[in-house]
C-alpha positions in Angstrom: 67.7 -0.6 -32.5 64.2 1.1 -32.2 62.3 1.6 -29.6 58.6 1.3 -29.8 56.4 3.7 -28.7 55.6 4.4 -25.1 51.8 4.3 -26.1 52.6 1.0 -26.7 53.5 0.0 -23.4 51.0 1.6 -21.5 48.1 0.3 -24.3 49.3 -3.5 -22.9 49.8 -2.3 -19.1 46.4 -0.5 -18.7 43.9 -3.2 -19.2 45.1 -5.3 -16.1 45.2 -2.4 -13.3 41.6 -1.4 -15.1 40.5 -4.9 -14.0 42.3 -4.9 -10.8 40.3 -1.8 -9.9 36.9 -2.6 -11.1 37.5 -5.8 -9.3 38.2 -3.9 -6.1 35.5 -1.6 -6.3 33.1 -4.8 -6.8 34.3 -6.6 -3.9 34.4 -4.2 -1.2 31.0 -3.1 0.0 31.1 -2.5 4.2 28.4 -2.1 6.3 26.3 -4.7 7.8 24.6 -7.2 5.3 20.5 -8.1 5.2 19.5 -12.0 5.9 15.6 -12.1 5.7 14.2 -12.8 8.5 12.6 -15.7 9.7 8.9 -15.3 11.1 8.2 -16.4 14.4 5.1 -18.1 14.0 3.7 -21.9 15.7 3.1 -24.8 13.5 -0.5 -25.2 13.6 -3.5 -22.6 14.3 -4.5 -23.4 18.1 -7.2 -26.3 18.4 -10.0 -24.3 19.6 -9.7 -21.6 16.5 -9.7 -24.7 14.3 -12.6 -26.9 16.0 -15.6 -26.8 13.7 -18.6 -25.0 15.4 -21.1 -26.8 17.6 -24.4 -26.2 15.9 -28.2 -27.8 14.9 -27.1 -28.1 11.2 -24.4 -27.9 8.8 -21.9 -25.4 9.1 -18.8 -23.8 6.9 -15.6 -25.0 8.1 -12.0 -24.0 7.9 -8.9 -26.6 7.4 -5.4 -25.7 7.1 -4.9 -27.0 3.7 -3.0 -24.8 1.3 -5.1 -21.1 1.0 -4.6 -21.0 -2.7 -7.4 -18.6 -3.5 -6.7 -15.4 -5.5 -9.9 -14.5 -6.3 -11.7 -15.5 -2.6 -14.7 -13.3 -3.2 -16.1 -15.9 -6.1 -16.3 -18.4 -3.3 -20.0 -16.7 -2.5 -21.1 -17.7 -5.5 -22.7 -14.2 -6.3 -21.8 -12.7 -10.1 -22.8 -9.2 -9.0 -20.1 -9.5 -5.9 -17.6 -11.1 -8.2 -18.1 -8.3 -10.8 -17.9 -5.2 -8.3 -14.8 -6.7 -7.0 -12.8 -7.0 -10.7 -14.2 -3.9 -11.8 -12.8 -2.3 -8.3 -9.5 -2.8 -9.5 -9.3 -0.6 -12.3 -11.6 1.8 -11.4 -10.3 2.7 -7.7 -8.9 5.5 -6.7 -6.5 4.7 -4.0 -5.2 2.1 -5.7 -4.2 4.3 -8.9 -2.4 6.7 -6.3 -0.6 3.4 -5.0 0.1 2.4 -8.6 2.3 6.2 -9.2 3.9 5.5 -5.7 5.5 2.6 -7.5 6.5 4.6 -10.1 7.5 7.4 -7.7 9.9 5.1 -6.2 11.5 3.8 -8.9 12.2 6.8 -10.0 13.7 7.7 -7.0 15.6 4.3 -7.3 17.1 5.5 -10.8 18.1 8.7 -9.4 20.2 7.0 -7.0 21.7 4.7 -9.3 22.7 7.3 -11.4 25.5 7.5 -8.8 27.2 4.5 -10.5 27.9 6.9 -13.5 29.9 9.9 -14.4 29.0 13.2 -14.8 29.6 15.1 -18.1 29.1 19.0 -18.8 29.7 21.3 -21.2 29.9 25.0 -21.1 30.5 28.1 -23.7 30.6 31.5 -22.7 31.5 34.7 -24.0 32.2 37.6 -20.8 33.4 41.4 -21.7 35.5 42.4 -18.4 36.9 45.5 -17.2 38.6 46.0 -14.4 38.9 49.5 -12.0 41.8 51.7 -12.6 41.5 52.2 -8.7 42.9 48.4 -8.1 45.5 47.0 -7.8 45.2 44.8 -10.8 43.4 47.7 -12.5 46.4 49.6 -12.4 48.9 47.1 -13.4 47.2 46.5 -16.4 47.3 49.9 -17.8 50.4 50.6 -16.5 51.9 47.7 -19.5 48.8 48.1 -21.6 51.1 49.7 -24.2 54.4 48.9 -22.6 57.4 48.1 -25.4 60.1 45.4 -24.6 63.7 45.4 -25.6 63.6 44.4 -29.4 61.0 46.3 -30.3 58.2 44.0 -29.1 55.2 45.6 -28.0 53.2 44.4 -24.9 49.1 44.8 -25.4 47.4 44.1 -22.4 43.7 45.5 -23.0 41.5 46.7 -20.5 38.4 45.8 -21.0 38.8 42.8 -22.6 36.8 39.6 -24.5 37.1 35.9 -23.4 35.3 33.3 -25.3 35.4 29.6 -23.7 34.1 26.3 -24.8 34.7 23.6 -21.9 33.7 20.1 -20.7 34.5 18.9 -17.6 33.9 15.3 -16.3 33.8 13.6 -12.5 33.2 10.2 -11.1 33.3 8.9 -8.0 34.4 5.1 -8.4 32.6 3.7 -5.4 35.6 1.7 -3.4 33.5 0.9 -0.2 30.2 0.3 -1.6 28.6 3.4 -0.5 26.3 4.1 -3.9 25.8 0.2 -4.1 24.0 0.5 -0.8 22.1 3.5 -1.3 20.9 1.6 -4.6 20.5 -1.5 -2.2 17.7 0.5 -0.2 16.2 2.4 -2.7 15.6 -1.1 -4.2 13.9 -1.8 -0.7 11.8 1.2 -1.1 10.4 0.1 -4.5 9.5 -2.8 -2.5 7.7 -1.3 -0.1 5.6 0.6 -3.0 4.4 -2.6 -4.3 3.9 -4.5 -0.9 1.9 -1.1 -0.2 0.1 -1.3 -3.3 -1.2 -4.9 -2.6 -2.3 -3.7 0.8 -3.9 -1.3 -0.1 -5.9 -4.3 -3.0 -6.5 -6.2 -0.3 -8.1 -3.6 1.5 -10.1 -2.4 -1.3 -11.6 -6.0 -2.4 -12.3 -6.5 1.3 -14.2 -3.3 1.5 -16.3 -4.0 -1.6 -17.3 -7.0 -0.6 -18.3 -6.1 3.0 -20.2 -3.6 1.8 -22.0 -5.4 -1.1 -23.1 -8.2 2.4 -24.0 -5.3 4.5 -26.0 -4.0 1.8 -28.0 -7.2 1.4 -28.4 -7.7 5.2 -29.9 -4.2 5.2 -32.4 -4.8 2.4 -33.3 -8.1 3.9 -33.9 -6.0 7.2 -35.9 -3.6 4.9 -38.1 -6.7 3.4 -38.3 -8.0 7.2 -39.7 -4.9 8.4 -42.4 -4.6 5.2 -43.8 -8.0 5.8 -44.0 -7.5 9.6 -45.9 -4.3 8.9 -48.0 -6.3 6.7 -48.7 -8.9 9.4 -49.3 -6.3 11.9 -52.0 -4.5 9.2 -54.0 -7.6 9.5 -53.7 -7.5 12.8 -55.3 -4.5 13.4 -58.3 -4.5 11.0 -58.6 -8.2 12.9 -58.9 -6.4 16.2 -61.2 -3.6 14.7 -63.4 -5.7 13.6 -63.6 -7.7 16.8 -64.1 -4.3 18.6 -67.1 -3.8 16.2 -68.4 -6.4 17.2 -67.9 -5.9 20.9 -65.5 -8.8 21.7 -62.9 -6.4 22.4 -62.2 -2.7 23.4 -60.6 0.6 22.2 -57.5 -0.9 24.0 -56.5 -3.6 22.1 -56.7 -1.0 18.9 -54.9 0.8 20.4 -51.6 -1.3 20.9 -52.3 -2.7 17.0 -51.2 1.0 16.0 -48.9 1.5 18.1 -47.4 -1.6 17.0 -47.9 -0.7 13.3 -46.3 2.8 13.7 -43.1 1.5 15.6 -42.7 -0.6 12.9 -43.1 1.6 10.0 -40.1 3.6 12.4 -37.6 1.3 11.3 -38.2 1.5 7.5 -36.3 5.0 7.2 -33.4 3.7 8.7 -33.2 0.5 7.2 -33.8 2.3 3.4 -30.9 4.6 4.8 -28.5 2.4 5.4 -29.4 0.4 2.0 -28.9 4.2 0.5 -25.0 4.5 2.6 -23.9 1.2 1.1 -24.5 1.6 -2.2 -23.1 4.9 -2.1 -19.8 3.5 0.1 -19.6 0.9 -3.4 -20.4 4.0 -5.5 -16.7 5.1 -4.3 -15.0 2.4 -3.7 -15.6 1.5 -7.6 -14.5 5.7 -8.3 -18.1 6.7 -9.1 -20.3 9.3 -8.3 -23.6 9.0 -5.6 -25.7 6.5 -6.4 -24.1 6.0 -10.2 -25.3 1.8 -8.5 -28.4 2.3 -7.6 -30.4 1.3 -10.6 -27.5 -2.1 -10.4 -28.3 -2.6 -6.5 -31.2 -1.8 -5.8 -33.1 -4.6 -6.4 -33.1 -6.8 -2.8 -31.4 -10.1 -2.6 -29.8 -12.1 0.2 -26.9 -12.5 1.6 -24.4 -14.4 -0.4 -23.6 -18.3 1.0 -21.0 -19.4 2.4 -18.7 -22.1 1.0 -18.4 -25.5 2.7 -14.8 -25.4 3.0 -12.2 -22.4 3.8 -8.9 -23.3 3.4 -6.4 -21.1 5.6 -3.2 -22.3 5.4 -0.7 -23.0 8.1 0.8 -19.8 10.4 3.9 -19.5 8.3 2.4 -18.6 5.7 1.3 -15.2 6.0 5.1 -14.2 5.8 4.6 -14.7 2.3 0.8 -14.2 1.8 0.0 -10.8 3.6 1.4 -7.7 2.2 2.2 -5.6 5.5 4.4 -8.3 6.5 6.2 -8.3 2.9 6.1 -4.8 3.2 7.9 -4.8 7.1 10.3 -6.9 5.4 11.1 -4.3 2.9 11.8 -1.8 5.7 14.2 -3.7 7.6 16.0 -4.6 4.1 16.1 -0.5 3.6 17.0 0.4 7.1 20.1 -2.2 7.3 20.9 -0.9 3.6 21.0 2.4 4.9 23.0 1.6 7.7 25.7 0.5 5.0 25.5 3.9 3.2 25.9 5.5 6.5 29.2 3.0 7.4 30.3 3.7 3.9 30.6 7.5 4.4 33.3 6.9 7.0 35.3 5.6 4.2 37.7 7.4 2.0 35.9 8.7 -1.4 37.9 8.2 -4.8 36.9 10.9 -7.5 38.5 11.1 -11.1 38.0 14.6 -12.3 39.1 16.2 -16.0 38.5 19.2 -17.4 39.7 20.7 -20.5 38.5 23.2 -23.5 39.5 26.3 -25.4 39.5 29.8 -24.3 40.5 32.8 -26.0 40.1 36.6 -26.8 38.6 36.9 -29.8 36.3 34.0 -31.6 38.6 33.8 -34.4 41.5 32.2 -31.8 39.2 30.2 -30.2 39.9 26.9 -31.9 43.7 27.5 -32.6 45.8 24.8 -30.5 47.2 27.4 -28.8 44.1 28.0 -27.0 43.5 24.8 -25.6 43.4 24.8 -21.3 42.9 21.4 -19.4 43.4 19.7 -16.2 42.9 16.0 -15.1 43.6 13.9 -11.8 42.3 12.1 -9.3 41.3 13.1 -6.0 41.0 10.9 -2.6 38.7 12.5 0.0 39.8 10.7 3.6 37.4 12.1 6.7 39.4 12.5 9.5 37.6 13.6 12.4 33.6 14.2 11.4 31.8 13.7 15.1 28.4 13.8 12.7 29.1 10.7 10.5 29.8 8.1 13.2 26.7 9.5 15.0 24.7 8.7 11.7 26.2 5.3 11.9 24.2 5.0 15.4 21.4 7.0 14.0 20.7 4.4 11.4 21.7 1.0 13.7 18.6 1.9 16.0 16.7 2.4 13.2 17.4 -0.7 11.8 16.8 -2.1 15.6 13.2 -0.9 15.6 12.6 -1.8 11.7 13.4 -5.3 12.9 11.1 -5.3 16.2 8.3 -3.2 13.7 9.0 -6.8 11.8 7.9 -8.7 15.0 5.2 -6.6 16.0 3.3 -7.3 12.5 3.8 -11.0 12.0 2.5 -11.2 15.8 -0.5 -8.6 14.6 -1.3 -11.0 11.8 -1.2 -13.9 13.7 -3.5 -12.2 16.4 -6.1 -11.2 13.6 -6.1 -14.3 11.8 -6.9 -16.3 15.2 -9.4 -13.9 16.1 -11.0 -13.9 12.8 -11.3 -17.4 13.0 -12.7 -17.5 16.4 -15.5 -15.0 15.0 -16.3 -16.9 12.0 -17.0 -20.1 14.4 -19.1 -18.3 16.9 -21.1 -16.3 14.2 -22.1 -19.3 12.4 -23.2 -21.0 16.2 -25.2 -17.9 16.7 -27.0 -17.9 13.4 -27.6 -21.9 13.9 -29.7 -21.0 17.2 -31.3 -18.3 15.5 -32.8 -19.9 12.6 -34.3 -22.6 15.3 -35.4 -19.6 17.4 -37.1 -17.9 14.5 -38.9 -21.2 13.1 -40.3 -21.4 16.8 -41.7 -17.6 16.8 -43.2 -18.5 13.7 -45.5 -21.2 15.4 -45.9 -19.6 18.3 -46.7 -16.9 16.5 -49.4 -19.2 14.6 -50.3 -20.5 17.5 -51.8 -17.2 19.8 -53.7 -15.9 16.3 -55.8 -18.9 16.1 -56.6 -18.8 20.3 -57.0 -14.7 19.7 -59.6 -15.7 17.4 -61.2 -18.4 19.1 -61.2 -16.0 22.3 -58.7 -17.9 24.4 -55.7 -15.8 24.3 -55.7 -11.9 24.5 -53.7 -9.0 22.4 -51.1 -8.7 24.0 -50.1 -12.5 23.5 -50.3 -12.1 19.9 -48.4 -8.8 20.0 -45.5 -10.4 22.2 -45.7 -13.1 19.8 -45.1 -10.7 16.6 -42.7 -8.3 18.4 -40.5 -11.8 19.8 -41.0 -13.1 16.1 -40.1 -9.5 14.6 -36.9 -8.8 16.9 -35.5 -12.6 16.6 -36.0 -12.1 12.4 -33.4 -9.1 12.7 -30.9 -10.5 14.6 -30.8 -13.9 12.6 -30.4 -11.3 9.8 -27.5 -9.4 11.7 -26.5 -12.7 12.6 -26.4 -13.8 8.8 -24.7 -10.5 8.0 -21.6 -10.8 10.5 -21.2 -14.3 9.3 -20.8 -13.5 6.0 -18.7 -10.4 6.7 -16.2 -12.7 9.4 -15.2 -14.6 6.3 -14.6 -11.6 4.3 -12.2 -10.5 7.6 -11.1 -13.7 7.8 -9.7 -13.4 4.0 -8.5 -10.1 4.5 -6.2 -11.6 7.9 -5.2 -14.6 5.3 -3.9 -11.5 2.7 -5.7 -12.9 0.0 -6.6 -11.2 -3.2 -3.7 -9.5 -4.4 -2.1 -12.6 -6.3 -5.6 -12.2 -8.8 -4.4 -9.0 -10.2 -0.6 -8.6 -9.4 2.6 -10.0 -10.8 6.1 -10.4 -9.7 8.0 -6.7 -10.3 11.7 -7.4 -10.6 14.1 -4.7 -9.8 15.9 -3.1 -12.2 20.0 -2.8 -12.6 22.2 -0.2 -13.8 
């Protein structure tokens, strides 16, 4: 009867404790597991933030429908706006430097799951050695350098001698308790965070450009404001010269016209400055030189409208909307995950090790079978007393502890600044109401005290309080025009809007 072949046996044997293993190392990953967490936010936006604004006319209003608006900043209605916003997101610098973080961290992500693998070398060498006569080992060796056995047999032991080697050696680490599937699990995290960053850092950006596009209308309507108050205040004093000339007034009167005129023609310089700091602040938001937008800005228009309606959503929302509370999430994920690798390092470590190749004296030997030199095995790795690992166990539990609280602190922030936001829009627009009503009055009164200066009923001064009250009311409703414009632009920002226009799901990659 014949046998078969033990290679048989084991060929049939193997595949079943293969699977049994691979199915343990699948299953057993310790260490505590992540459960998003649930923000803790009310139903509804409180009744006051939501009440529309008391006011002499119309208003913009907000609603809690849905807040489905990528691109927010076409809601103005203002091409040049909506075009230094797109063009701000391919041009910016910060938000190339967020783009390589991404890549930075998956990167780092790849590195870590390179765990999951073996390693292979290989290694050839050639090494001439002598050893000391003055040794121990020196000595031995040319003591039987040339020694003859019994039979004739001579024993050659050189000294120096040649060794050539060609080797490979392999090791993996099969990953029983889930340690490398944890470290992956958090590096996974961190590739998160890099793109929850990134959008912040879009949201940011399109907020800022559009800001600074309405602060650079208010301040040319403040410029145009100023020019056609010195213009009325030009008229003014010829008016007043001539009435001098013609001895119905004195040097006094004159006097204040100037003085009017000059304080007025003050304010230009700063206004043209601040028109020169905001088209310089788009300039580099947008990655450009000093005014590289000046010949596109210049030109004086108002402030962009405001849409009828602004949709906000409900408070539970932002948890998915606004990027730093994506991106807290992602740091709680990655401090929990890193609290596994840490519980996983208390484990025993399973590494299969082999190493085998030829070595010989001369080159010529090298390949013979006789040459040949290996060793394989396994090796189990069981920490028995390591004070240092169960302290990094408690090292990264509180810091999974405060990842969660940083959690709470920015779904509360977010809250905060949305409500707040919202609370400045409303008041804004109330104050702007008043002030367009104000400034219509100033107007006539204005009107008004010329035509009694002129008939002799009123004096200078009247008409100059008159200009100055009209002047200084004309600024603020401008201001007041401004920080309306620029609320909603916050208010945006608190929603996390913007990033959805240019950004799209990034699904993390597996081994």
């Amino acid at each position: 009867m014949t046998m078969k072949p033990r290679r048989h046996r084991l060929s049939r044997s193997c595949p079943p404790r293969v699977a049994a293993l691979l199915t343990l190392c699948a299953g057993c990953t310790v260490g505590p597991q992540f459960v998003p967490p649930t923000p803790q936010a009310p139903a509804h936006w409180s009744a006051r933030a939501m009440a529309s604004p008391t006011a002499p006319q119309p208003v913009s209003a907000v609603t809690e429908q849905s807040a489905q608006q990528p691109e927010w900043w076409a809601t103005f209605n203002d091409p040049l706006l909506t075009s230094l916003a797109q063009r701000s997101l391919d041009s910016n610098l910060d938000l190339r430097v967020a783009v390589l973080r991404i890549e930075e961290a998956r990167a780092q992500r790849d590195v870590t799951a390179a765990g999951y693998w073996p390693t292979v070398s290989a290694e050839a060498s050639y090494t001439r050695q002598r050893l000391s006569d003055t040794t121990p080992t020196g000595a031995l060796f040319n003591s039987v350098g040339n020694l003859r056995l019994p039979g004739g047999v001579a024993l050659n032991i050189p000294n120096p001698y040649n060794q050539y080697q060609l080797s490979a050696d392999a090791s993996w680490e099969i990953d029983l308790f889930g340690r490398v599937r944890r470290a992956v699990e958090a590096a996974d995290a961190g590739v998160q965070v890099s793109i929850e960053d990134r959008r912040a850092v879009l949201v940011s950006v399109l907020a800022d450009v559009a800001q600074n596009y309405i602060e650079l209308r208010g301040a040319q309507s403040h410029l145009l404001i100023a020019r056609e108050n010195l213009a009325t205040i030009d008229e003014l004093q010829e008016l007043t010269q001539q009435r001098r000339d013609a001895g119905m007034t004195t040097d006094v009167d004159v006097s204040n016209a100037i003085a009017q005129s000059t304080a007025t023609r003050a304010e230009v310089p700063v206004f043209d400055l601040q028109v020169t700091q905001c088209i310089n602040q788009l300039s580099q938001l947008l990655g450009r030189e000093p005014e590289a937008l000046r010949a596109e800005l210049d030109s004086a228009a108002p402030v962009p409208p405001l849409p009828d309606l602004v949709p906000v959503g409900l408070p539970a929302d932002l948890a998915r909307r606004r990027p730093d509370v994506r991106e807290a999430e992602a740091n709680l994920h990655a401090a929990i995950a890193q609290s596994g690798v840490a519980v996983a390092d208390l484990y025993p470590r399973l590494t299969l090790s082999a190493m085998g190749g030829f070595q010989s004296e001369t080159a010529g030997e090298l390949f013979q079978w006789a040459s040949r030199f290996g060793s394989i095995g396994p090796a189990l790795q069981l920490p028995v007393f390591d004070r240092g690992r169960w302290q990094t166990v408690r090292l990264y539990d509180v810091r999974a502890q405060q990842a969660a609280l940083g959690y709470q602190r920015t779904v509360l922030d977010a809250l905060h600044e949305v409500e707040n936001a919202l609370a400045s829009y409303a008041a804004d627009q109330q104050r702007r109401a008043w002030l367009d009503t104000t400034v219509l009055q100033d107007r006539d009164v204005l009107n008004l005290q010329r035509q009694r200066y002129e008939s002799g009923l009123a004096t200078f001064i009247e008409v100059l309080d008159a200009e100055r009250s009209l002047q200084q009311n004309q600024l603020a409703l401008t201001d007041s025009a401004t920080a309306v414009a620029v609320d909603l632009v916050r208010l945006y920002r608190a929603l996390g809007g913007g990033w959805e226009a240019a950004d799209a799901p990034v699904a993390a990659r597996r081994p």
